[in-house]
N, CA and C atoms of all chains as a GROMACS GRO file, in nm:
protein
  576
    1UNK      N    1   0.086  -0.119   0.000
    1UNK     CA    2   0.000   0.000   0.000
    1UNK      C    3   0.089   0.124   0.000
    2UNK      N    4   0.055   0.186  -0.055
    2UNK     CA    5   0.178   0.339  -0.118
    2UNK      C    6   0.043   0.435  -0.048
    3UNK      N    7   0.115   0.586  -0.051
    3UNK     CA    8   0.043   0.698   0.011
    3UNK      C    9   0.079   0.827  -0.067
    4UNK      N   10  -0.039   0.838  -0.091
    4UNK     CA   11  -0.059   0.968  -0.137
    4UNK      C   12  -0.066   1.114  -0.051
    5UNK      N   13   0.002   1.233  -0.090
    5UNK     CA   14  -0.021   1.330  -0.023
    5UNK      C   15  -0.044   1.465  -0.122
    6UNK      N   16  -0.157   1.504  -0.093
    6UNK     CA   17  -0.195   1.622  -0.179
    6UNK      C   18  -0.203   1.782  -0.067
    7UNK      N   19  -0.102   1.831  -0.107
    7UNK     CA   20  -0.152   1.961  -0.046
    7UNK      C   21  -0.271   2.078  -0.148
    8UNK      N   22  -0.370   2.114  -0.097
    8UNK     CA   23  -0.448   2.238  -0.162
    8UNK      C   24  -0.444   2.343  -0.096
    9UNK      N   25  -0.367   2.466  -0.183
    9UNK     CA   26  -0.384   2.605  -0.158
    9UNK      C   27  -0.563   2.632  -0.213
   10UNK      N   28  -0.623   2.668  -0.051
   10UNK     CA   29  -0.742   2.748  -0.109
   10UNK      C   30  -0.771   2.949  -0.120
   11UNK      N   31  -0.850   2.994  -0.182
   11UNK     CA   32  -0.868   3.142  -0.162
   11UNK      C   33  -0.901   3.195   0.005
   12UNK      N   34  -0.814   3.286   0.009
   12UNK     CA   35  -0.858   3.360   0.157
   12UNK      C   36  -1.012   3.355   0.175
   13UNK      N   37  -1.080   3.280   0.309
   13UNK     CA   38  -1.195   3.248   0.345
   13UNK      C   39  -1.278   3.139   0.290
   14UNK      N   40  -1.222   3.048   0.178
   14UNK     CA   41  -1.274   2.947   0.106
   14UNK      C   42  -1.271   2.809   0.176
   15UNK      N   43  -1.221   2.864   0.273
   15UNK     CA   44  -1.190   2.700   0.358
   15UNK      C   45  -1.354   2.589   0.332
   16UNK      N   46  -1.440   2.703   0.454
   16UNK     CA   47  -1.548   2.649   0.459
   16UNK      C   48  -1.605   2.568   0.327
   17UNK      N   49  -1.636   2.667   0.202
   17UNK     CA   50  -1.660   2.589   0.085
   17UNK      C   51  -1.603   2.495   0.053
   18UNK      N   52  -1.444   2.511   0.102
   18UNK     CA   53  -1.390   2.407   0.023
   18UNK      C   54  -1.413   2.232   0.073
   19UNK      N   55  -1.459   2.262   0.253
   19UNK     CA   56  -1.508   2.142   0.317
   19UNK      C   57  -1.610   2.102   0.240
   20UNK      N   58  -1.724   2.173   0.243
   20UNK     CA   59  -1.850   2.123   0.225
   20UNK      C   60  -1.842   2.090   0.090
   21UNK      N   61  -1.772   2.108   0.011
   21UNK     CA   62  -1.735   2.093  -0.162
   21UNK      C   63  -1.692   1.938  -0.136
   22UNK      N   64  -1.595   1.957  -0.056
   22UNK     CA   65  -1.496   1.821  -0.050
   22UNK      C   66  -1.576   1.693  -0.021
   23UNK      N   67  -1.677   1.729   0.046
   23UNK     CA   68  -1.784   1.607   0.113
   23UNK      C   69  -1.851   1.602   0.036
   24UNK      N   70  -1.893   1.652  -0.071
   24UNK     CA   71  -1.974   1.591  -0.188
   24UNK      C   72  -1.886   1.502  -0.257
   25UNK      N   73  -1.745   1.542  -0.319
   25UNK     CA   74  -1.690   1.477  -0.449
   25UNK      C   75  -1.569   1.380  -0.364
   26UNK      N   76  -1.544   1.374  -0.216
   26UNK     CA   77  -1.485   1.264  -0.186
   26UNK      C   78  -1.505   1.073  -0.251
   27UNK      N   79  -1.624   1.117  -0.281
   27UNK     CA   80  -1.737   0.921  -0.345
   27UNK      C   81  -1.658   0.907  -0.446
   28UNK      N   82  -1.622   1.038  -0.553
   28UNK     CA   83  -1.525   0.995  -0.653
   28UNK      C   84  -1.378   0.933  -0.626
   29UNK      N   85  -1.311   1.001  -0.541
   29UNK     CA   86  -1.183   0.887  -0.504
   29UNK      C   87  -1.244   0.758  -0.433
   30UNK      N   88  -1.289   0.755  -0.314
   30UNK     CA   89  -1.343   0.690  -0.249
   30UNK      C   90  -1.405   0.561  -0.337
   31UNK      N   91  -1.477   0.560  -0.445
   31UNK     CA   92  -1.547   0.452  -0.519
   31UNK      C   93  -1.384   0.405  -0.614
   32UNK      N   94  -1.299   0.449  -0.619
   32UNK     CA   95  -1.224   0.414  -0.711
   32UNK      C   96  -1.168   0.309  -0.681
   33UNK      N   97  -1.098   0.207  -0.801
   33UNK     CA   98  -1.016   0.090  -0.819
   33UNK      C   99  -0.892   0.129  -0.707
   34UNK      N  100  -0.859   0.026  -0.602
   34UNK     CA  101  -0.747   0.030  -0.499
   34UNK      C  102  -0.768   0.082  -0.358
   35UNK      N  103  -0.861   0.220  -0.390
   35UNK     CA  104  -0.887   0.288  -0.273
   35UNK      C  105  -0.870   0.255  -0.152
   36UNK      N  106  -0.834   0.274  -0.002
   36UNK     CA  107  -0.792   0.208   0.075
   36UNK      C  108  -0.896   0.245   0.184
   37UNK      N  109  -0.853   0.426   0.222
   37UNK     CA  110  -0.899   0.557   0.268
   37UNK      C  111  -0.835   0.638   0.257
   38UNK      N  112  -0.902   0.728   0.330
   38UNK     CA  113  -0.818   0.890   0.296
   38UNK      C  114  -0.885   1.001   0.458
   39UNK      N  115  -0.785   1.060   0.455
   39UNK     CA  116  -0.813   1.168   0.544
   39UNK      C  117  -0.804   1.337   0.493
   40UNK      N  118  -0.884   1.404   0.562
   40UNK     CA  119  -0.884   1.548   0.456
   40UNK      C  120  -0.817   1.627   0.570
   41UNK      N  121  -0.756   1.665   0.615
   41UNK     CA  122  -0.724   1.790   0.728
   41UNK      C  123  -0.675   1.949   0.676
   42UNK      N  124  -0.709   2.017   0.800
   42UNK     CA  125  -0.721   2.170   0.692
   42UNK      C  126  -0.600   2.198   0.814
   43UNK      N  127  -0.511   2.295   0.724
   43UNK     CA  128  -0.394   2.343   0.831
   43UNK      C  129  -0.359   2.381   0.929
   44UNK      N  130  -0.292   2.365   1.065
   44UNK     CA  131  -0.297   2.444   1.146
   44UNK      C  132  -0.227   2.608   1.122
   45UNK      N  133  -0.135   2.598   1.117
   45UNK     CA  134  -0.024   2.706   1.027
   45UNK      C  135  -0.078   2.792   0.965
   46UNK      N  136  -0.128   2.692   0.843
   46UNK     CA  137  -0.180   2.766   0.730
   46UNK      C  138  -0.344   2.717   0.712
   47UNK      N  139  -0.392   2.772   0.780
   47UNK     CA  140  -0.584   2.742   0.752
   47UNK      C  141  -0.630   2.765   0.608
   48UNK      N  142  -0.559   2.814   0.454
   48UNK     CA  143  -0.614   2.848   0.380
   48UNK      C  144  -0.559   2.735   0.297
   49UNK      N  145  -0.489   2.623   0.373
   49UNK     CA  146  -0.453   2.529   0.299
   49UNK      C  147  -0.488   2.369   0.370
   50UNK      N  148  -0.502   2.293   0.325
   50UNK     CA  149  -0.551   2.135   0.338
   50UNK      C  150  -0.467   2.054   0.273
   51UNK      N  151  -0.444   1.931   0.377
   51UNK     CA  152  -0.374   1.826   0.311
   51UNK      C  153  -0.495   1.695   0.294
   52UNK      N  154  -0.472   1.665   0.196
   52UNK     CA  155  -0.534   1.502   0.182
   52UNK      C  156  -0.417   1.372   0.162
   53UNK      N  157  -0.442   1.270   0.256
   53UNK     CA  158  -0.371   1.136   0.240
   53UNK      C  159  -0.465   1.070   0.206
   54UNK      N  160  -0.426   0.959   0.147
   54UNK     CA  161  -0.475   0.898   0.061
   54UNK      C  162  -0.400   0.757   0.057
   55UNK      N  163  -0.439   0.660   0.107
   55UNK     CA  164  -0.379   0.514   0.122
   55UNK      C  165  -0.456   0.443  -0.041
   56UNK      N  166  -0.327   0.385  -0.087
   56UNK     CA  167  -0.375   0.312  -0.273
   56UNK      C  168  -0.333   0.202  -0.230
   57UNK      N  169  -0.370   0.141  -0.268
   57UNK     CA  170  -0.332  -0.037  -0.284
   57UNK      C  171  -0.192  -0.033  -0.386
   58UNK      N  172  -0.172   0.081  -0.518
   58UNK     CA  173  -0.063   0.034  -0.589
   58UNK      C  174  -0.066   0.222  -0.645
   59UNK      N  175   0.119   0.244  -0.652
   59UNK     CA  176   0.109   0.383  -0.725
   59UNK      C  177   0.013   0.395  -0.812
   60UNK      N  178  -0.012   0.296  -0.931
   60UNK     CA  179  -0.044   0.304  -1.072
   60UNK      C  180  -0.232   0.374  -1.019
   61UNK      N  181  -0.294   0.289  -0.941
   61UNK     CA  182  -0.424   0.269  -0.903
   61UNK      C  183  -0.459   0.463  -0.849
   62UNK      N  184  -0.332   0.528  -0.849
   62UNK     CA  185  -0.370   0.690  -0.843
   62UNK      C  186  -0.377   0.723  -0.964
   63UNK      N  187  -0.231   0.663  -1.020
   63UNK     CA  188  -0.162   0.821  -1.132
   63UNK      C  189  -0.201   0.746  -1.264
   64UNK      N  190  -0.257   0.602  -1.288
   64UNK     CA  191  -0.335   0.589  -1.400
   64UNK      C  192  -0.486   0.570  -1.381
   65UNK      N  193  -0.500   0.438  -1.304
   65UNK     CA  194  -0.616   0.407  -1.306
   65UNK      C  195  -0.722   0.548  -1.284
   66UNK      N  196  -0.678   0.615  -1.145
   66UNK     CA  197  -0.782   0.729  -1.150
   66UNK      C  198  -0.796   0.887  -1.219
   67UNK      N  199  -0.655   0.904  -1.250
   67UNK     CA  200  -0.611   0.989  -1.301
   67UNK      C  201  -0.687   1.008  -1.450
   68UNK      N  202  -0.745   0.900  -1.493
   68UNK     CA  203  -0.780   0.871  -1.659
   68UNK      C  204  -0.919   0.819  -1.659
   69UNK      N  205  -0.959   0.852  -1.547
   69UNK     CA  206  -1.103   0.813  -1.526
   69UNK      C  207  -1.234   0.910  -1.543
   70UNK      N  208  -1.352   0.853  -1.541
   70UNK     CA  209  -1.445   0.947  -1.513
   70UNK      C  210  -1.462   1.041  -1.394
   71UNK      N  211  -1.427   0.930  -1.323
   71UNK     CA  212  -1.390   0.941  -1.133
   71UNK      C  213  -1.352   1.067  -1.156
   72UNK      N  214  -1.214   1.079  -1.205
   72UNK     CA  215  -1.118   1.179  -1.155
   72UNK      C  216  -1.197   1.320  -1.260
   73UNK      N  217  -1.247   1.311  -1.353
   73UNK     CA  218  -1.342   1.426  -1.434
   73UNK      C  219  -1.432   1.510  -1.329
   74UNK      N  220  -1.501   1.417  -1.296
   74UNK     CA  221  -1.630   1.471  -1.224
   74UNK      C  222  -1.511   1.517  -1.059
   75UNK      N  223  -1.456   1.477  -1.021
   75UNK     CA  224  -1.386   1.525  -0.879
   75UNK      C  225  -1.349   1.675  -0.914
   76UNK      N  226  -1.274   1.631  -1.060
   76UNK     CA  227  -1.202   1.814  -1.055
   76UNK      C  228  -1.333   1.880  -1.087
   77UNK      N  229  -1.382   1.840  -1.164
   77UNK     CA  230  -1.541   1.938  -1.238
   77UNK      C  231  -1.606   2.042  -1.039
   78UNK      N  232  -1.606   1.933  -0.951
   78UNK     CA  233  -1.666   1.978  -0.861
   78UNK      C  234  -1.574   2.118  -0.763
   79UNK      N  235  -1.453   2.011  -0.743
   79UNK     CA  236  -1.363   2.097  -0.628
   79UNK      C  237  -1.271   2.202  -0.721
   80UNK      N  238  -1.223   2.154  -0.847
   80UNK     CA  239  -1.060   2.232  -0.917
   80UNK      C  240  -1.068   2.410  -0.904
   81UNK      N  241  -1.164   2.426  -0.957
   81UNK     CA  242  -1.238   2.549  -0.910
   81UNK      C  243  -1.176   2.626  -0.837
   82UNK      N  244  -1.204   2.539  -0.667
   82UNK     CA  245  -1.153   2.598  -0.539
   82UNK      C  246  -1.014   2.612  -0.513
   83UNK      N  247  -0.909   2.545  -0.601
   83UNK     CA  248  -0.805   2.555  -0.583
   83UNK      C  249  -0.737   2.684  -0.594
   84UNK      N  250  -0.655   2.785  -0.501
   84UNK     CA  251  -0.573   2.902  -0.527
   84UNK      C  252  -0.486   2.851  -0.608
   85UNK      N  253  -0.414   2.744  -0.599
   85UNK     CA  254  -0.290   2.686  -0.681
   85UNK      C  255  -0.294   2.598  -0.732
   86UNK      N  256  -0.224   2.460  -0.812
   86UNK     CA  257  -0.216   2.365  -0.860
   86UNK      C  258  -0.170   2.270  -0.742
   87UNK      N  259  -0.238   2.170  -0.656
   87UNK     CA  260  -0.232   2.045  -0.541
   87UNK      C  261  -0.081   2.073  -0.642
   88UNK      N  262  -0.001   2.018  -0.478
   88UNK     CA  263   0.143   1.972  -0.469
   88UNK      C  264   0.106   1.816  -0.421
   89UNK      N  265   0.161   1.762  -0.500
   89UNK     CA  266   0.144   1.599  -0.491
   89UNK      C  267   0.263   1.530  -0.503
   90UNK      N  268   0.254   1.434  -0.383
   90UNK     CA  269   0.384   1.338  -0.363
   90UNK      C  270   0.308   1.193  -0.325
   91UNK      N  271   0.406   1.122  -0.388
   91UNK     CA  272   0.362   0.941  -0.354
   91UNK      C  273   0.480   0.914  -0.289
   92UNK      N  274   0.468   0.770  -0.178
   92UNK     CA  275   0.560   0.753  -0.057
   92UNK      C  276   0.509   0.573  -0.096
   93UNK      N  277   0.623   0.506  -0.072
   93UNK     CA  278   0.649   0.408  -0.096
   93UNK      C  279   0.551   0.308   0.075
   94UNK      N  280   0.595   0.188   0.035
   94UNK     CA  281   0.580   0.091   0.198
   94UNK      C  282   0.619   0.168   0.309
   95UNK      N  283   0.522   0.169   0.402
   95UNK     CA  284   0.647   0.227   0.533
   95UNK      C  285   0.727   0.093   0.577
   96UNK      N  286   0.833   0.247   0.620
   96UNK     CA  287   0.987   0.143   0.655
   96UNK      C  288   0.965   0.061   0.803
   97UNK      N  289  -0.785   1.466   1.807
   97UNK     CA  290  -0.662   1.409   1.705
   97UNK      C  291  -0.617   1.475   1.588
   98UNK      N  292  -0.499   1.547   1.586
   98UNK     CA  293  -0.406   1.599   1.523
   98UNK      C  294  -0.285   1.527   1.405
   99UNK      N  295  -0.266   1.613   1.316
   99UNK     CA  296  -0.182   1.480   1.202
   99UNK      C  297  -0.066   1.603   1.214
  100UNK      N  298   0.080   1.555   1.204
  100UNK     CA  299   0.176   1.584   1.213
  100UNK      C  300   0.260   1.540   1.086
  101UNK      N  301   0.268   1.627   0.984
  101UNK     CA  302   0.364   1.542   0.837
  101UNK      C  303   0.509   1.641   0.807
  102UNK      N  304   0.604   1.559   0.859
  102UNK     CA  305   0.729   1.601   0.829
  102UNK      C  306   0.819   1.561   0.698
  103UNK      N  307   0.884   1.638   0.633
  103UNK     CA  308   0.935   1.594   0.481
  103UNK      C  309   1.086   1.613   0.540
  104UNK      N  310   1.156   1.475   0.551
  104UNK     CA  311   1.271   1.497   0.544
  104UNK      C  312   1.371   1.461   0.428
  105UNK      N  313   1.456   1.522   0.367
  105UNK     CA  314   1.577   1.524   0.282
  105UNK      C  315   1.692   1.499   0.335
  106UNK      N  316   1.719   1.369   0.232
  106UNK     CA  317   1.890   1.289   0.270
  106UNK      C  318   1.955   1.324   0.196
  107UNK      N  319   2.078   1.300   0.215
  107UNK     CA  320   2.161   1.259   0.126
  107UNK      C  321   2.170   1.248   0.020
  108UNK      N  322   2.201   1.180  -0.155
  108UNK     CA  323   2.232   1.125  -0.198
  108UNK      C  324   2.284   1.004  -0.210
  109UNK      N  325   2.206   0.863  -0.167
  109UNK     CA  326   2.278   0.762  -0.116
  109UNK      C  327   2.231   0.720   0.024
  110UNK      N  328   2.195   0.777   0.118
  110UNK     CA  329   2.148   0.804   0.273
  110UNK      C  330   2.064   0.742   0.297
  111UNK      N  331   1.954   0.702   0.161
  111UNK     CA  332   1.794   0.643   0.253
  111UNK      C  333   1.852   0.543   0.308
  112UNK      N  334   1.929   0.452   0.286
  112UNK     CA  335   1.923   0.295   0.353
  112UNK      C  336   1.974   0.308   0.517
  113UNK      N  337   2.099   0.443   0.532
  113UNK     CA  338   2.130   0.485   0.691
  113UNK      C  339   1.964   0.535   0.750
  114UNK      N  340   1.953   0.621   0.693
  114UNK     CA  341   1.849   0.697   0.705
  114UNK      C  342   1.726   0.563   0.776
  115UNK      N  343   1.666   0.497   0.716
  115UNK     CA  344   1.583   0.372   0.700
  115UNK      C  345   1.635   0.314   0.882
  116UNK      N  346   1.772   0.267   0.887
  116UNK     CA  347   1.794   0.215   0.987
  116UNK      C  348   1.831   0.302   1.116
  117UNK      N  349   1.865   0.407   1.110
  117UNK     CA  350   1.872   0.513   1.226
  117UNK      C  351   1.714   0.533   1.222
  118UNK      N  352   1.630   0.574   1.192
  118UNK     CA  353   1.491   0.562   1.237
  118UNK      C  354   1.432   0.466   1.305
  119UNK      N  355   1.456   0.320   1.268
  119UNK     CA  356   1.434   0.210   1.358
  119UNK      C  357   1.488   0.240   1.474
  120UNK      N  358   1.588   0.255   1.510
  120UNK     CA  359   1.643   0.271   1.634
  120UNK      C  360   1.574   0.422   1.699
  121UNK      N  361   1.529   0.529   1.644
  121UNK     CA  362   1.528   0.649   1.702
  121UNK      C  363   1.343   0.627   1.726
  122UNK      N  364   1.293   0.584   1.669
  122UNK     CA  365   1.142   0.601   1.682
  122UNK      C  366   1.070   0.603   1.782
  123UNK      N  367   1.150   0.506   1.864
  123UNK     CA  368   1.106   0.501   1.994
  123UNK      C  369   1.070   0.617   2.116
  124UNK      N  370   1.203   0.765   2.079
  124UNK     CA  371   1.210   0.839   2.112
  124UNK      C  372   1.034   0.951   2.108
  125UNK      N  373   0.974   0.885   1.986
  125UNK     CA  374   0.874   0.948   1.918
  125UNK      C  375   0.759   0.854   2.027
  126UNK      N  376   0.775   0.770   1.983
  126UNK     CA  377   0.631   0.683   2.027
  126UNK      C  378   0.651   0.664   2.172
  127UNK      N  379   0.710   0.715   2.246
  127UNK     CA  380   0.682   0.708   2.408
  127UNK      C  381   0.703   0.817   2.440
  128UNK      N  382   0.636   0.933   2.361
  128UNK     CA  383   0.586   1.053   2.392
  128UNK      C  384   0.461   1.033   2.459
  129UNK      N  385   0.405   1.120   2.502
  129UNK     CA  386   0.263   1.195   2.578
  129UNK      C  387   0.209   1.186   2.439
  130UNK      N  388   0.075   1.212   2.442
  130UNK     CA  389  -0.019   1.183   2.344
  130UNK      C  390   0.066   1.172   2.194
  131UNK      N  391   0.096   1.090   2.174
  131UNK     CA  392   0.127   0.961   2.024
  131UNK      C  393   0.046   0.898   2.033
  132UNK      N  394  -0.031   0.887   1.874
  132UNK     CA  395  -0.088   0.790   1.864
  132UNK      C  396  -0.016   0.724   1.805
  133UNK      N  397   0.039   0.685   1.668
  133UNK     CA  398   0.080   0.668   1.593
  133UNK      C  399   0.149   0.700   1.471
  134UNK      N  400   0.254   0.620   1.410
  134UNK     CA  401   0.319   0.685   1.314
  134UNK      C  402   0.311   0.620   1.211
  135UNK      N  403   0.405   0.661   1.065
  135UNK     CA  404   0.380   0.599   0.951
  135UNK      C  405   0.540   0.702   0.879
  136UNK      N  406   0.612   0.633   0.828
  136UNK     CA  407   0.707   0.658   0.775
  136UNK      C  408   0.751   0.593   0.660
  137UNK      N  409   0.765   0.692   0.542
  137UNK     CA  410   0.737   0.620   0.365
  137UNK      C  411   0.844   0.718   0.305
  138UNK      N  412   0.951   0.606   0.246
  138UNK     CA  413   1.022   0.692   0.146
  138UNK      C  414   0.943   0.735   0.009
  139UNK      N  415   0.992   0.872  -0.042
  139UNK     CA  416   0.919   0.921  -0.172
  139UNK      C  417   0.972   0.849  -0.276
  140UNK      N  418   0.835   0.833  -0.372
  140UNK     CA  419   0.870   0.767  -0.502
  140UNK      C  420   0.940   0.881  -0.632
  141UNK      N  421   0.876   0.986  -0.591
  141UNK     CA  422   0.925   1.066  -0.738
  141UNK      C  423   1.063   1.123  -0.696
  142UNK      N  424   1.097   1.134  -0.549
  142UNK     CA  425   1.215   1.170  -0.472
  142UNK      C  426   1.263   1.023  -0.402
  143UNK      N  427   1.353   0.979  -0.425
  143UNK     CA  428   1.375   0.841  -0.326
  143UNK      C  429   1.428   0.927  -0.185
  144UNK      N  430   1.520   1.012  -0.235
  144UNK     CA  431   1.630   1.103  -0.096
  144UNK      C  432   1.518   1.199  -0.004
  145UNK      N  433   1.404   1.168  -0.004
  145UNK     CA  434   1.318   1.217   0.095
  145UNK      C  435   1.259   1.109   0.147
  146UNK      N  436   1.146   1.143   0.254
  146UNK     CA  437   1.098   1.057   0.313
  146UNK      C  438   0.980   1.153   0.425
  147UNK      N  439   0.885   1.080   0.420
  147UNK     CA  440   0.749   1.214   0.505
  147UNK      C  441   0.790   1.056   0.642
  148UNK      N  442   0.709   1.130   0.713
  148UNK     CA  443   0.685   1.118   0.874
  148UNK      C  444   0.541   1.159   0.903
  149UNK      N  445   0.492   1.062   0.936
  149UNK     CA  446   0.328   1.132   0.931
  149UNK      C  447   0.271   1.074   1.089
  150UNK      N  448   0.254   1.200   1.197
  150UNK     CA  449   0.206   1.127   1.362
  150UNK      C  450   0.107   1.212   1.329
  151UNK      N  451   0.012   1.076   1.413
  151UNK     CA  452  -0.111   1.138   1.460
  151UNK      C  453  -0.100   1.181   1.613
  152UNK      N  454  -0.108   1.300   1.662
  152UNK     CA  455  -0.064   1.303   1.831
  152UNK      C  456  -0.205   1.342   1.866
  153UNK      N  457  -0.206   1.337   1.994
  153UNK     CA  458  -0.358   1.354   2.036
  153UNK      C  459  -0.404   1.501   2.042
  154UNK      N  460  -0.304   1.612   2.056
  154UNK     CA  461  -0.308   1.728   2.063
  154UNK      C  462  -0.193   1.789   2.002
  155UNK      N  463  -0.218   1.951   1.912
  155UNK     CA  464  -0.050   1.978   1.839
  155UNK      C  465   0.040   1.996   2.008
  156UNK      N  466   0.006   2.032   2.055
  156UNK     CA  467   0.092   2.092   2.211
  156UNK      C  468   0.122   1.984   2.260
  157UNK      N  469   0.093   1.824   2.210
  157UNK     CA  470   0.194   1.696   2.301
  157UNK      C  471   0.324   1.697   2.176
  158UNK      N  472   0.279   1.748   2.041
  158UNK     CA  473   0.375   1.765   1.949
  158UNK      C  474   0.502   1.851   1.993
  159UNK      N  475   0.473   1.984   1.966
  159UNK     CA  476   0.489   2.112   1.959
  159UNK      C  477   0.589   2.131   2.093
  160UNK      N  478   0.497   2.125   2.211
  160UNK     CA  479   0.590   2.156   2.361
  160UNK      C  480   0.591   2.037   2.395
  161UNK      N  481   0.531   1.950   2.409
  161UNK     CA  482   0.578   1.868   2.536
  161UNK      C  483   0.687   1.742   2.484
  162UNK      N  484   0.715   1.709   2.318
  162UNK     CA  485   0.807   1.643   2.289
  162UNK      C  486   0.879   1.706   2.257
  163UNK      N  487   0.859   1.848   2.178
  163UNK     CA  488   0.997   1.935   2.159
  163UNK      C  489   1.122   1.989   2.222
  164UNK      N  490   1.037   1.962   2.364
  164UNK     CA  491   1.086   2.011   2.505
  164UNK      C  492   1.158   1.881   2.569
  165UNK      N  493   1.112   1.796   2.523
  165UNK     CA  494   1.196   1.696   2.590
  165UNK      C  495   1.316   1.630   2.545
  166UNK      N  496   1.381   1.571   2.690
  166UNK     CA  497   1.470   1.471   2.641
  166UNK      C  498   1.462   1.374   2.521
  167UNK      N  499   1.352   1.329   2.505
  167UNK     CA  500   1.370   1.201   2.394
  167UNK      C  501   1.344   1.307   2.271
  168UNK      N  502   1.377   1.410   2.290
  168UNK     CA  503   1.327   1.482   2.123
  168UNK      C  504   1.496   1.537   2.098
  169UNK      N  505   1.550   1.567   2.218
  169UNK     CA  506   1.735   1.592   2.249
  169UNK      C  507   1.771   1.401   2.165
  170UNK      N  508   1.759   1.339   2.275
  170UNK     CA  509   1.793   1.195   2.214
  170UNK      C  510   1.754   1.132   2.057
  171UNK      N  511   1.636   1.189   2.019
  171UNK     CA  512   1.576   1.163   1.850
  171UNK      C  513   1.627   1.263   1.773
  172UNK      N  514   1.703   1.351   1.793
  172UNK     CA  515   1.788   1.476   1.694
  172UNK      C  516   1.909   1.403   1.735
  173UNK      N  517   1.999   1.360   1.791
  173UNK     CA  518   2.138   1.321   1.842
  173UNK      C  519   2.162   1.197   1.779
  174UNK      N  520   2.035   1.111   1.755
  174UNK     CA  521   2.048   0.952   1.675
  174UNK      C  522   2.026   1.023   1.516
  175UNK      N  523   1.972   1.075   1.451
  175UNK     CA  524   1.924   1.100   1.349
  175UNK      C  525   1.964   1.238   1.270
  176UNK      N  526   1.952   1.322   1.333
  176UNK     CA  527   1.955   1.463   1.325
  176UNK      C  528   2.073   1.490   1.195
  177UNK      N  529   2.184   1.426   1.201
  177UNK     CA  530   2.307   1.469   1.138
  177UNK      C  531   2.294   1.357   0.985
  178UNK      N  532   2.170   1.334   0.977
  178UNK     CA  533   2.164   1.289   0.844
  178UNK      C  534   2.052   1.331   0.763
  179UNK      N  535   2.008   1.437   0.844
  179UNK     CA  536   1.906   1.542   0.743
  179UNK      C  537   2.014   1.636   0.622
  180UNK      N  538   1.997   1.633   0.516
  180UNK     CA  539   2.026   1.719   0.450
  180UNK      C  540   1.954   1.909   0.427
  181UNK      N  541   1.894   1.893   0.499
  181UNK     CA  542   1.798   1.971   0.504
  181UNK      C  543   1.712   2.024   0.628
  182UNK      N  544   1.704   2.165   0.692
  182UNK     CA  545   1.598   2.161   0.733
  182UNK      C  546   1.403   2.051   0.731
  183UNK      N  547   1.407   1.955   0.823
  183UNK     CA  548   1.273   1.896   0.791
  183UNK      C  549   1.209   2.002   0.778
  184UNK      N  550   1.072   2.005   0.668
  184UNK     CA  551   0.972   2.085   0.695
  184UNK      C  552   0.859   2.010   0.757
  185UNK      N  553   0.797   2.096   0.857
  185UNK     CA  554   0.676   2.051   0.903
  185UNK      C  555   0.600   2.108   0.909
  186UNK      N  556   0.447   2.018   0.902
  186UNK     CA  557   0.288   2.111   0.914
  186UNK      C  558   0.217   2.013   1.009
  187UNK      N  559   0.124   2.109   1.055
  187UNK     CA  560   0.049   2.032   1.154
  187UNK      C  561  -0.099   2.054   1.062
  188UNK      N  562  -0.154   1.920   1.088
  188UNK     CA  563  -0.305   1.936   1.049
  188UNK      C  564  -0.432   1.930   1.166
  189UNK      N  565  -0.518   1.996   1.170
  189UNK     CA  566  -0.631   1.990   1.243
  189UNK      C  567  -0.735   1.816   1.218
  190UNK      N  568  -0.856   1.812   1.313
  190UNK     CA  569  -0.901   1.712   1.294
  190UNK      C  570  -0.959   1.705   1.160
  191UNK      N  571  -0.976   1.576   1.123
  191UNK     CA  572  -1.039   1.519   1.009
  191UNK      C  573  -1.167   1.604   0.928
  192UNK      N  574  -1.197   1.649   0.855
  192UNK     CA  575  -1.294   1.738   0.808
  192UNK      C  576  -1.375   1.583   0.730
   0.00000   0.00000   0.00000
């Protein structure tokens, strides 16, 4: 199982939206091929930003399987919007 | 419950020290005051990094009460001199 980490820059005060956004289009990762779970947390530091982890069964089951999906269409269609920036995304191997 | 994700940078060459000075130092971590648990994954698109991800029960068992302590003196003294880098760290709030 590999791990995903997405940071999102949101707009000053968008937090809120960006929760209640997030709880609609979570079903799209969530229903996907590998899916494990995921956690959403919003920053302490930085409140205008959120990290999501994301446990995959296999790298590929992010960066193809969902990446090239309908799944992943309709997720950005809902949240991409809210993004101030482009998610900083890193994948992490087995833990040691 | 609080998420704690640290990005540390090795070496060139380092993950495999890196890998085994953590076994030995972790302990320093997990018999802290509110630890729940950890999870430690080298990066795939970076091998010479590696995140650190605690869940502590509060940021302040993070923040002061392991920063402040001996086993956080003893977990920089086992490990510390094979960061290439300032770790960066963020703290996340509860689960949204």
């Amino acid at each position: 199982m590999i791990l995903e980490t997405a940071v999102f820059s949101v707009r000053p005060g968008g937090a809120d939206l960006f929760r209640a956004t997030f709880a609609k289009a979570r079903r799209f990762i969530e229903t996907s091929k590998g899916f494990h779970r995921l956690e959403l947390r919003q920053g302490i530091e930085v409140p205008d930003s959120f990290v999501l982890v994301v446990w995959w069964e296999t790298l590929e089951d992010h960066t193809i399987t969902f990446k090239q999906s309908d799944n992943f269409i309709q997720w950005r269609a809902l949240i991409g919007h809210l993004f101030a920036a482009p998610p900083v995304v890193h994948h992490y191997s087995e833990t040691v």
